[in-house]
C-alpha positions as a printed Julia matrix, in Angstrom:
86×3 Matrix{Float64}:
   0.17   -1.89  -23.82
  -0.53   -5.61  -23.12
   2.14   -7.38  -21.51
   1.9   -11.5   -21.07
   4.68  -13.16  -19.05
   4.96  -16.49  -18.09
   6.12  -17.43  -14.57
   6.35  -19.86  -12.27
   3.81  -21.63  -10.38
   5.95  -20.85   -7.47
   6.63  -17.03   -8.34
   2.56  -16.6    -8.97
   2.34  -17.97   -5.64
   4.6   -15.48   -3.41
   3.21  -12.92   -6.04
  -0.59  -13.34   -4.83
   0.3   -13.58   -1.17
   2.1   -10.66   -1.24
  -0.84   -8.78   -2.94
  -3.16  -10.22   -0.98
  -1.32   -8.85    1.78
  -1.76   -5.52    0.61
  -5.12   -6.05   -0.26
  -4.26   -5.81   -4.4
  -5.28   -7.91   -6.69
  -2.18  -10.14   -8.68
  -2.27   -7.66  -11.63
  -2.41   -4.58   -9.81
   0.61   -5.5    -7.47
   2.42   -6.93  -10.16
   2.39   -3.31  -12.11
   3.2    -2.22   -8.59
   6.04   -4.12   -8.87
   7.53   -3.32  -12.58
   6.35    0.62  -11.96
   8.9     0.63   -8.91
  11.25   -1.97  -10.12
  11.71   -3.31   -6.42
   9.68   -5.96   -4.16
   9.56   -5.07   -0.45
  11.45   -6.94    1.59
   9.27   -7.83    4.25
   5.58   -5.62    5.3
   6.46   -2.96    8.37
   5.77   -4.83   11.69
   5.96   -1.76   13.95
   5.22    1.74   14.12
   8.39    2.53   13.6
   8.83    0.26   10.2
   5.54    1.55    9.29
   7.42    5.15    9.46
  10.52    4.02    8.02
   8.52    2.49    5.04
   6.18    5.44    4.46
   9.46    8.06    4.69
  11.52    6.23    2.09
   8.2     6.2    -0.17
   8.6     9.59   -0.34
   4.52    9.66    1.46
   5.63   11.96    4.5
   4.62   15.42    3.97
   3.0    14.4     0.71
  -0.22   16.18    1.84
   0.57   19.57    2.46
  -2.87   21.02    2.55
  -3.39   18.83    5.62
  -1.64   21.17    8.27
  -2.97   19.96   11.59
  -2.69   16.16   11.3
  -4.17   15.09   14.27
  -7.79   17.5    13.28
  -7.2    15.91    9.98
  -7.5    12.23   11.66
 -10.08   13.15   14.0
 -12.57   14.54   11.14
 -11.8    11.27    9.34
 -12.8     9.27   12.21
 -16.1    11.57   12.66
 -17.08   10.68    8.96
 -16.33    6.99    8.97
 -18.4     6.87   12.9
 -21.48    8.34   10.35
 -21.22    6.53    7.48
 -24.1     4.03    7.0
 -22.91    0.12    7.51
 -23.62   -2.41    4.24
């Protein structure tokens, strides 16, 4: 389904900034947006928010054919150290 709104110069404004901050482009984040039917409040600034955030996404123990976490990062980090640079 195609969906055209009409918004505010303004609201397309905070709209793209926050996507931008997440790295999303405006239509992506804005079906973000309507698929949750919430706008964060403010992007984690710590560890801890980070945690907090991630935990009340329901992403903690989303993964549970990762069982050693800290293998799981180091393999990660061994692929990305190999992986040719563009």
């Amino acid at each position: 389904m195609t969906l055209k709104l009409e918004i505010s110069r303004e609201l397309e404004k905070e709209l793209s900034t926050e996507a931008s901050k997440l790295g999303l482009p405006l239509p992506d984040y804005a079906l973000r947006v309507l698929v949750t039917r919430q706008v964060p409040a403010a992007m984690p600034k710590t560890g801890k928010d980070l945690a907090t955030y991630w935990q009340d996404e329901g992403l903690v123990g989303s993964r549970p054919e990762i069982t050693d976490s800290v293998e799981h990062a180091r393999s990660l980090r061994r692929n990305a150290e190999k992986r040719a640079r563009a």
